[in-house]
C-alpha positions in Angstrom: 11.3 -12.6 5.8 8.2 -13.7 8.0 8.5 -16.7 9.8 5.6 -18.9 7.9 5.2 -21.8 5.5 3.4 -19.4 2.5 4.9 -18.1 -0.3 7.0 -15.2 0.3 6.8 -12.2 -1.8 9.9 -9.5 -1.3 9.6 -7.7 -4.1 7.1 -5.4 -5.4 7.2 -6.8 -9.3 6.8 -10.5 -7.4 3.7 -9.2 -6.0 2.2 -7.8 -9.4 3.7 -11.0 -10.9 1.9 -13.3 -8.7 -1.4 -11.8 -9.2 -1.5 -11.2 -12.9 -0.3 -15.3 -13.1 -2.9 -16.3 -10.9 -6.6 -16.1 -11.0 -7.3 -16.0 -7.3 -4.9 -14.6 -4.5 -4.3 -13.8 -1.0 -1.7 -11.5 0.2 -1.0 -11.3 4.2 1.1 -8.3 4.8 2.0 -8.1 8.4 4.9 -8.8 10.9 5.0 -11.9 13.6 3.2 -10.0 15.6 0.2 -11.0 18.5 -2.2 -10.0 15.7 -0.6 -11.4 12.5 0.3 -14.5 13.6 -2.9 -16.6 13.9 -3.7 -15.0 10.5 -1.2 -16.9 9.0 -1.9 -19.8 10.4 -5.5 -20.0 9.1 -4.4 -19.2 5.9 -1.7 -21.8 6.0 -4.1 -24.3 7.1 -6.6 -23.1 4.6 -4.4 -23.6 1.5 -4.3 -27.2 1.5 -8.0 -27.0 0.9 -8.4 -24.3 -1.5 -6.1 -25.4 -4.3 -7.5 -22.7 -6.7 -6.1 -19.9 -4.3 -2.5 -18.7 -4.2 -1.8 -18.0 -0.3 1.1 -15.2 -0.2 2.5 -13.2 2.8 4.6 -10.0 2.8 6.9 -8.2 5.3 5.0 -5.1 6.1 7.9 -3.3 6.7 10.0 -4.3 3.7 9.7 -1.0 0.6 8.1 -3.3 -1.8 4.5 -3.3 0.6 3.9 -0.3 -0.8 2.5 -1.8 -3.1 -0.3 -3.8 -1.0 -0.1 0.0 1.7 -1.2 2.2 -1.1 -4.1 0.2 -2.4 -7.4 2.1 -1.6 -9.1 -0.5 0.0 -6.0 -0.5 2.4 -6.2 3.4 2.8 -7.9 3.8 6.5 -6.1 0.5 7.7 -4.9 0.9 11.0 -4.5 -2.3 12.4 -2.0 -5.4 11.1 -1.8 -7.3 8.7 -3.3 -6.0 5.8 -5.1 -8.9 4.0 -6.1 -8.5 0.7 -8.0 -10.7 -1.8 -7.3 -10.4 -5.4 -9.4 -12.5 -8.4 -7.6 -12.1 -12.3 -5.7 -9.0 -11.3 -8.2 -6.6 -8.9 -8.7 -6.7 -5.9 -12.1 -7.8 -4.4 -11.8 -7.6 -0.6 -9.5 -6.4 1.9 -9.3 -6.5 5.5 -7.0 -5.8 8.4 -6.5 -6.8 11.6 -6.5 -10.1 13.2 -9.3 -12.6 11.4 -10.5 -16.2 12.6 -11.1 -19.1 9.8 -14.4 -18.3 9.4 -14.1 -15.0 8.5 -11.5 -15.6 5.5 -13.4 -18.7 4.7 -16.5 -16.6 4.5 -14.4 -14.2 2.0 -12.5 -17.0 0.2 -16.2 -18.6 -0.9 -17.5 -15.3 -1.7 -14.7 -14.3 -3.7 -13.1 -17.5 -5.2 -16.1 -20.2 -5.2 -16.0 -22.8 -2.2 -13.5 -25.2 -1.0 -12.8 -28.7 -2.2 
């Protein structure tokens, strides 16, 4: 289990779960790693202010990330985490690699309507 205050999704039918239950969601699938970590803590600080958006992270090397791997937008991933965006079930946005707050803030207002 990753070392952050999100939600923690170990299971592949808690993944499909959370994003069928929720309208918007972001799943951070990485390791504590040089490049995962400051992603995680923008999106930890970011929750508190976008209460319509379910913040998640995942273990990237646990089986059930398969799930979040397989997706085509993640196909020609290379770098960690994989950081994808989902809105009533599909997924609208997907990145990877290490992003700043105003690059998920830019996606989260695109995506899911602005902060409060």
């Amino acid at each position: 289990m990753l070392n952050t205050n999100l939600k923690h999704l170990e299971t592949e039918q808690e993944v499909k779960e959370t994003v069928e239950n929720n309208g918007n969601v972001i799943v951070c699938c990485g390791r504590m790693g040089p490049m995962c970590v400051p992603v995680y803590s923008v999106l930890e600080e970011l929750e508190r202010t976008y209460p319509h958006v379910t913040f998640c992270d995942q273990d990237f090397d646990i089986p059930a990330a398969d799930f979040i791997k397989s997706l085509p937008k993640c196909a020609s991933f290379m770098g960690l985490p994989f950081t994808v965006y989902f809105k009533n079930g599909k997924v609208v946005a997907a990145t990877s690699s290490i992003q700043n707050k105003d690059q998920v803030m830019e996606i989260l207002d695109m995506e899911f309507g602005k902060q409060s």
